[in-house]
C-alpha positions, 0 to 999 in steps of 0.5 A: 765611616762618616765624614765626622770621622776625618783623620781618625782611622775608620774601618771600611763598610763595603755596603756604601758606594765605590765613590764614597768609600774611596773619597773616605779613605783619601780623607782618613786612614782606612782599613779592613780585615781578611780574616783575623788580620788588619790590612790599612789600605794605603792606595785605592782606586774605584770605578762605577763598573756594574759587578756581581758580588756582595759587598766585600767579596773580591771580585778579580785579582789583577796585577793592577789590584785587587778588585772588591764589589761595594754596594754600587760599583767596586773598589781597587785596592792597589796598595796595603799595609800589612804587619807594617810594610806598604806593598802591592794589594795583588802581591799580599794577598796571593802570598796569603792565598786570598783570592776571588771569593774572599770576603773582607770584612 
């Protein structure tokens, strides 16, 4: 993702910063994939927070969102598009069974 990219779609390259990823992901669509399935995400958040995980994994699964570690920092996703509705990040992904551990890619 670069900010070359603005209004095209871009896919979300978890090894940049939280601050980053999000500032590009307000700027153009973003998106990522759990598995084989394409999730855009529609709202997000970040914080600067230390975490343990590798970037892309998820990290906590909150009714607030679902937390994924970044190179520095996490992201919260409160918000995706999946197979053409918006709805809660928390509430798509444990309908999917994906939880902490999960890598998105």
């Amino acid at each position: 993702m670069t900010a070359e990219d603005s209004g095209a779609p871009v896919r979300i390259d978890w090894k940049l910063n939280a601050r980053k990823i999000y500032d590009l992901a307000r700027s153009s669509p973003a998106y990522c994939f759990v598995g084989a399935r394409k999730v855009i995400v529609a709202e997000l958040g970040f914080s600067h927070e230390p975490v343990e995980g590798r970037p892309g994994e998820i990290v906590r699964v909150t009714p607030l969102g679902v937390e994924v570690a970044t190179g520095a920092g996490l992201v919260v996703l409160r918000k995706v598009c999946a197979e053409g509705s918006t709805e809660s990040a928390a509430t798509v992904f444990e309908r999917d069974g994906i939880g902490v551990g999960a890598v998105l890619t």
